[in-house]
Chimera marker file (.cmm) of the C-alpha trace (Angstrom):
<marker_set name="trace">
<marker id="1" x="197.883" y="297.169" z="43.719" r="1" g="1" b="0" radius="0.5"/>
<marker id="2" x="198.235" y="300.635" z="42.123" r="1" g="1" b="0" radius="0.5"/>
<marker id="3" x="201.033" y="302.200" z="42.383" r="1" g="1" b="0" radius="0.5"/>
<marker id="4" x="203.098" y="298.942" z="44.100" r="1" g="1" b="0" radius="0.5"/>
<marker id="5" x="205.527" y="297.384" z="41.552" r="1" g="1" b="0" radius="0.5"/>
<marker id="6" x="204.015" y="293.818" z="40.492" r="1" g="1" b="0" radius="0.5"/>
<marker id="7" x="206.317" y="290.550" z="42.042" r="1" g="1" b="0" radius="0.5"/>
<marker id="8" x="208.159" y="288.795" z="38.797" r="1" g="1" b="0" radius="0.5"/>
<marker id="9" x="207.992" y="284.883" z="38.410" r="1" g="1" b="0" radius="0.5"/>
<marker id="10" x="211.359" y="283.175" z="37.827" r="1" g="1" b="0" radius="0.5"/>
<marker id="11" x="211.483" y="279.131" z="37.812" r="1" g="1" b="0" radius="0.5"/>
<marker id="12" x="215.155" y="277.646" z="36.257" r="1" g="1" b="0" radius="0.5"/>
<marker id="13" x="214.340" y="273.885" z="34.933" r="1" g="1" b="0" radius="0.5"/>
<marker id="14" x="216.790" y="271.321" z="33.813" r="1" g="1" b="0" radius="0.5"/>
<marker id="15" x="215.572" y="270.772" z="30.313" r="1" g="1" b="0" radius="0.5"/>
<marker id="16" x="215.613" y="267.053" z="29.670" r="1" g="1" b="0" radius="0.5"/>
<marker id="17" x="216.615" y="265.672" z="26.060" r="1" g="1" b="0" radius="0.5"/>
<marker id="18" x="213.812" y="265.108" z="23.513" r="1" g="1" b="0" radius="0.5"/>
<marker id="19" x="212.397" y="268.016" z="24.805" r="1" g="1" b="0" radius="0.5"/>
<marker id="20" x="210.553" y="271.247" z="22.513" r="1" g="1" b="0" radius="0.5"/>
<marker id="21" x="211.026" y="274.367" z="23.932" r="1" g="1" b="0" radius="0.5"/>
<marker id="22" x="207.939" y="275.795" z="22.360" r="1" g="1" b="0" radius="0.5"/>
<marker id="23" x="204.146" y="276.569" z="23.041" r="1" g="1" b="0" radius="0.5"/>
<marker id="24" x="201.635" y="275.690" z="21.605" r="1" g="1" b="0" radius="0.5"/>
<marker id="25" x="201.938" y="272.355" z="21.736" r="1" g="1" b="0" radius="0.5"/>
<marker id="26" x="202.942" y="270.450" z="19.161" r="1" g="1" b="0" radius="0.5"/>
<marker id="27" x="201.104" y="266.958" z="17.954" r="1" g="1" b="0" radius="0.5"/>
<marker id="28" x="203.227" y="263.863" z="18.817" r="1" g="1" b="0" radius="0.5"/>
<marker id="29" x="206.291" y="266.106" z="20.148" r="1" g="1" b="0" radius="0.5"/>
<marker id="30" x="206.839" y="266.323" z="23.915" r="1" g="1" b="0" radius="0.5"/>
<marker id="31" x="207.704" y="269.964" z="24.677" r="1" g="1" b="0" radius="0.5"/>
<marker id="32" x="209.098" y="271.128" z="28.195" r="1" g="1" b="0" radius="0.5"/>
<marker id="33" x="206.011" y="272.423" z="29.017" r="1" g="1" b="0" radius="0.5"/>
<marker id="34" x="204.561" y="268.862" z="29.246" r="1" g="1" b="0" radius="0.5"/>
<marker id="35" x="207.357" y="268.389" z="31.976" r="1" g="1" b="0" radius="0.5"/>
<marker id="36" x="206.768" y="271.347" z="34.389" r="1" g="1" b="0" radius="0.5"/>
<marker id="37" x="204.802" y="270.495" z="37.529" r="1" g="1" b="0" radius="0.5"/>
<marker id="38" x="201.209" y="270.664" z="37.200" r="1" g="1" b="0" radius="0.5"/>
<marker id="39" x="199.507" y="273.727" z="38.260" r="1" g="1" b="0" radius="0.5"/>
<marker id="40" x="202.512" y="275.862" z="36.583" r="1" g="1" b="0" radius="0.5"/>
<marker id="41" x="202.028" y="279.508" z="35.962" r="1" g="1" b="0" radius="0.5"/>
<marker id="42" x="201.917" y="280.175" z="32.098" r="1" g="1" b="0" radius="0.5"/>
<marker id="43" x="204.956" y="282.254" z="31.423" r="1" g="1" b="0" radius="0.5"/>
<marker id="44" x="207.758" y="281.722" z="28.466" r="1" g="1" b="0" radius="0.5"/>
<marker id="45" x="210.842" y="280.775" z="28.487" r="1" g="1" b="0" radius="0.5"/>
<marker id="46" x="213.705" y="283.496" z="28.078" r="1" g="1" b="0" radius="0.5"/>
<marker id="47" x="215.718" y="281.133" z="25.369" r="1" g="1" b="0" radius="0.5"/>
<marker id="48" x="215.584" y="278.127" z="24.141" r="1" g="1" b="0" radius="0.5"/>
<marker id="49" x="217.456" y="275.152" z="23.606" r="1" g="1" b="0" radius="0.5"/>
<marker id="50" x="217.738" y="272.358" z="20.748" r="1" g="1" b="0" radius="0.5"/>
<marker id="51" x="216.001" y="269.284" z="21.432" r="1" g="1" b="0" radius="0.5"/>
<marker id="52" x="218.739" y="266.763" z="21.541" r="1" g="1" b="0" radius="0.5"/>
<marker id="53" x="220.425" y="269.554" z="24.071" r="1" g="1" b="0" radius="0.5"/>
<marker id="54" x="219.579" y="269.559" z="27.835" r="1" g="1" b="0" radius="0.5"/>
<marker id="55" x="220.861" y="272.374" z="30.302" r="1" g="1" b="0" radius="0.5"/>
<marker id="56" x="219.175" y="274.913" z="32.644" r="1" g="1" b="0" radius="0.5"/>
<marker id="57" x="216.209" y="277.433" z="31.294" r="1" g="1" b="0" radius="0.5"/>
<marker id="58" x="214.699" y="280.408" z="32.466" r="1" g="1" b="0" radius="0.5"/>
<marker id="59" x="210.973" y="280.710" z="32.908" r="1" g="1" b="0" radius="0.5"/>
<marker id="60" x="209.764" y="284.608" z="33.383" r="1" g="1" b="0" radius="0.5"/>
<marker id="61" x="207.273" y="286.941" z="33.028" r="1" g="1" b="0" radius="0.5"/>
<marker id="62" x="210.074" y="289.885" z="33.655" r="1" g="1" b="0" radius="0.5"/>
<marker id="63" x="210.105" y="291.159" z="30.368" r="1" g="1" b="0" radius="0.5"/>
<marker id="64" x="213.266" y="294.001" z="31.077" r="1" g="1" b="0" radius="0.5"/>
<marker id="65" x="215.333" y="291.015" z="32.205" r="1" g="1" b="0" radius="0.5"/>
<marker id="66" x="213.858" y="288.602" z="29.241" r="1" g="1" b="0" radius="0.5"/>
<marker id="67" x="215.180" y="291.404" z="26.516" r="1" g="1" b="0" radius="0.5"/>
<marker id="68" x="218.690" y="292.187" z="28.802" r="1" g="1" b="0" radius="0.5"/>
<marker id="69" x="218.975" y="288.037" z="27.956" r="1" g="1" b="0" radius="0.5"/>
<marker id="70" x="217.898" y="287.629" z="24.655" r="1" g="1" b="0" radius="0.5"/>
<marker id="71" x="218.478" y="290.875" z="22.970" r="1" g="1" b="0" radius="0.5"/>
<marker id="72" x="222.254" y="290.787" z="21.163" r="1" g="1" b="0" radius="0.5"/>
<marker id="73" x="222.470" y="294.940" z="21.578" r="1" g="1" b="0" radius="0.5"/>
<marker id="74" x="222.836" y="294.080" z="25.003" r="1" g="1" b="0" radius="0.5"/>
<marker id="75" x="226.443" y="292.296" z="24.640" r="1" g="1" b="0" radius="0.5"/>
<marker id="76" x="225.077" y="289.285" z="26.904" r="1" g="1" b="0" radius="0.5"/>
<marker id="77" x="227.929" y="286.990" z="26.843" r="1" g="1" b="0" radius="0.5"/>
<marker id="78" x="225.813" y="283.384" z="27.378" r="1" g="1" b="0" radius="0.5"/>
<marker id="79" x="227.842" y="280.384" z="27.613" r="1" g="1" b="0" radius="0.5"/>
<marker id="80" x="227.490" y="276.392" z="26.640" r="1" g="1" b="0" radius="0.5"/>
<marker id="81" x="229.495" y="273.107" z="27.179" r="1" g="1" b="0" radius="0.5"/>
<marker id="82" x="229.252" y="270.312" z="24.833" r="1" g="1" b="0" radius="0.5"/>
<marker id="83" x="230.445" y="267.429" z="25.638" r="1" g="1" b="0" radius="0.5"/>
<marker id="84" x="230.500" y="264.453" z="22.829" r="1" g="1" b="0" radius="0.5"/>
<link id1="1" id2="2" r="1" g="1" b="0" radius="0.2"/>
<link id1="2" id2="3" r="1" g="1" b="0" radius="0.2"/>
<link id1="3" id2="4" r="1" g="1" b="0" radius="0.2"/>
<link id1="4" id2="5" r="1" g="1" b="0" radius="0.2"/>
<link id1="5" id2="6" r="1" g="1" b="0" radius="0.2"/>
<link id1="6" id2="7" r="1" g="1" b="0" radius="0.2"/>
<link id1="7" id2="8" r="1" g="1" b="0" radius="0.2"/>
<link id1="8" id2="9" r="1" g="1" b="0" radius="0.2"/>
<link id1="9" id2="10" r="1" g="1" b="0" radius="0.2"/>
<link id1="10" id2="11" r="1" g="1" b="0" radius="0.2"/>
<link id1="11" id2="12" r="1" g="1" b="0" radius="0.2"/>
<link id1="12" id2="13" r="1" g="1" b="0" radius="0.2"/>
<link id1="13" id2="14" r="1" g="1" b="0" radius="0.2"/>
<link id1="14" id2="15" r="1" g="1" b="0" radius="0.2"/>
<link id1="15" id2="16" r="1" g="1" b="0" radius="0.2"/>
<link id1="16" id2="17" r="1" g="1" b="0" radius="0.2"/>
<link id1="17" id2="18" r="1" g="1" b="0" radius="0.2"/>
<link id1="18" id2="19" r="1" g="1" b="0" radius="0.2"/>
<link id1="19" id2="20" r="1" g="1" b="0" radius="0.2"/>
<link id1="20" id2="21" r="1" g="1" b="0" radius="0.2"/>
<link id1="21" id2="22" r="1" g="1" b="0" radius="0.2"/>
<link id1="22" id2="23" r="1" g="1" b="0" radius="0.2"/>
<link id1="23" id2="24" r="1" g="1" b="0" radius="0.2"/>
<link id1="24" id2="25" r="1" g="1" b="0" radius="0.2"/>
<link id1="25" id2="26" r="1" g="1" b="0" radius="0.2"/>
<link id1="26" id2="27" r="1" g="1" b="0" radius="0.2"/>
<link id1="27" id2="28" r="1" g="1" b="0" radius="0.2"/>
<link id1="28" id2="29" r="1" g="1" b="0" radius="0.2"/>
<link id1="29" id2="30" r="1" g="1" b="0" radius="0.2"/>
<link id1="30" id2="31" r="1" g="1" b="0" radius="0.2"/>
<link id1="31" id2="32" r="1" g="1" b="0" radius="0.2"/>
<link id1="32" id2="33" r="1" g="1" b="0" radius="0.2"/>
<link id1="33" id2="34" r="1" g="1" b="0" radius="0.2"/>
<link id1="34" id2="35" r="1" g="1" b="0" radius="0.2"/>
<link id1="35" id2="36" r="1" g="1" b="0" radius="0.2"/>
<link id1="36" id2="37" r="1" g="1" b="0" radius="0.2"/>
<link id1="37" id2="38" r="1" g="1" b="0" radius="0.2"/>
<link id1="38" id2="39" r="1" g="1" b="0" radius="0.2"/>
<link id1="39" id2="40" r="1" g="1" b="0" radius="0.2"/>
<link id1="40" id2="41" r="1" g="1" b="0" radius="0.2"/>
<link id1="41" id2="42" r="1" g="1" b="0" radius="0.2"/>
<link id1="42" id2="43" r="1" g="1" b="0" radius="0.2"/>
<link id1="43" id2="44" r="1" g="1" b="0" radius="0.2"/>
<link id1="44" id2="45" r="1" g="1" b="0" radius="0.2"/>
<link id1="45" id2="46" r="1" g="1" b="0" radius="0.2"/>
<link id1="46" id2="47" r="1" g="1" b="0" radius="0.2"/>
<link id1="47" id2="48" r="1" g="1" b="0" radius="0.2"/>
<link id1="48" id2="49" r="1" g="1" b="0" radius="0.2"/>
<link id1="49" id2="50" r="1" g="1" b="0" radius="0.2"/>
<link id1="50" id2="51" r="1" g="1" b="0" radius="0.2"/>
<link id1="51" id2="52" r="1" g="1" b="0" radius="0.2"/>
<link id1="52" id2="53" r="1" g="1" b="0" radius="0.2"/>
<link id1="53" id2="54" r="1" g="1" b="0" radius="0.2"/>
<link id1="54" id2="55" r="1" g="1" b="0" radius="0.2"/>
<link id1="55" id2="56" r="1" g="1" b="0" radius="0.2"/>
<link id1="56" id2="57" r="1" g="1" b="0" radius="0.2"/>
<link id1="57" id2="58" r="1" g="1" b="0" radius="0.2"/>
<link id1="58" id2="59" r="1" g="1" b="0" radius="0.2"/>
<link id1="59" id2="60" r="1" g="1" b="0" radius="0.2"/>
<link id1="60" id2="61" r="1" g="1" b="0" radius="0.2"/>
<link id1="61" id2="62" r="1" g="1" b="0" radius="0.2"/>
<link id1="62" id2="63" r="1" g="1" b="0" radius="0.2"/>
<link id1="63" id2="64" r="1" g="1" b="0" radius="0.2"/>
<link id1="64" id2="65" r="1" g="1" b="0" radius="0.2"/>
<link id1="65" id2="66" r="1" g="1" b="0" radius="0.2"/>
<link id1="66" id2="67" r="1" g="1" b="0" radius="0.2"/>
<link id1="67" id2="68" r="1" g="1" b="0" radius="0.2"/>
<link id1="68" id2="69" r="1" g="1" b="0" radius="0.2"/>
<link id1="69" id2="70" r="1" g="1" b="0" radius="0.2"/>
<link id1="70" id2="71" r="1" g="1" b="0" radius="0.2"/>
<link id1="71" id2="72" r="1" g="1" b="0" radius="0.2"/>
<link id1="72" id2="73" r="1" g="1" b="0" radius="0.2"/>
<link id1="73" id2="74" r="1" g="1" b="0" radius="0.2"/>
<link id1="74" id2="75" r="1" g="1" b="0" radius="0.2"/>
<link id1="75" id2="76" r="1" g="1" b="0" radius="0.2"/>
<link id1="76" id2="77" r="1" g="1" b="0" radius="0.2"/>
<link id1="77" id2="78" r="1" g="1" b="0" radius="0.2"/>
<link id1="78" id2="79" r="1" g="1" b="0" radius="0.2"/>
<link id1="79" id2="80" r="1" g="1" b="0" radius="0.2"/>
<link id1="80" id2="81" r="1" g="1" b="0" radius="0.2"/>
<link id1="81" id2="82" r="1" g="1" b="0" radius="0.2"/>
<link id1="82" id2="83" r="1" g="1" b="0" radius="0.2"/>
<link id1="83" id2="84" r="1" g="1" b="0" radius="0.2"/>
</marker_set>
């Protein structure tokens, strides 16, 4: 594999309510990582979100795109929708 560029994982997942988006796992609190399918690579997610919010996250191991995302020199313009 020297000298080929290595493949990048990306998975989006519909983060349900009640959900942590952290690692490691935390006692008594269901975290989205308790929700991917089994057998899941173990890459972060690029973000988070609160846990009474669901929407879409990105799971990556592409660390330029991660930074481009998450990095506020970049000027990323992300966007949300409430709705009450």
């Amino acid at each position: 594999n020297e000298g080929r560029p290595r493949s990048a994982f990306y998975f989006i997942f519909n983060k349900p309510l009640e959900c942590l988006c952290k690692r490691p796992h935390t006692k008594g609190q269901r975290t989205v990582y308790d929700a991917l399918p089994e057998g899941f690579p173990s890459v972060p997610c690029a973000g988070r979100l609160d846990k009474e919010t669901e929407g879409l996250l990105l799971f990556t191991d592409d660390g330029v795109l991660s930074d481009a995302l998450l990095n506020p020199g970049t000027n990323f313009r992300g966007e949300q929708v409430h709705r009450a």
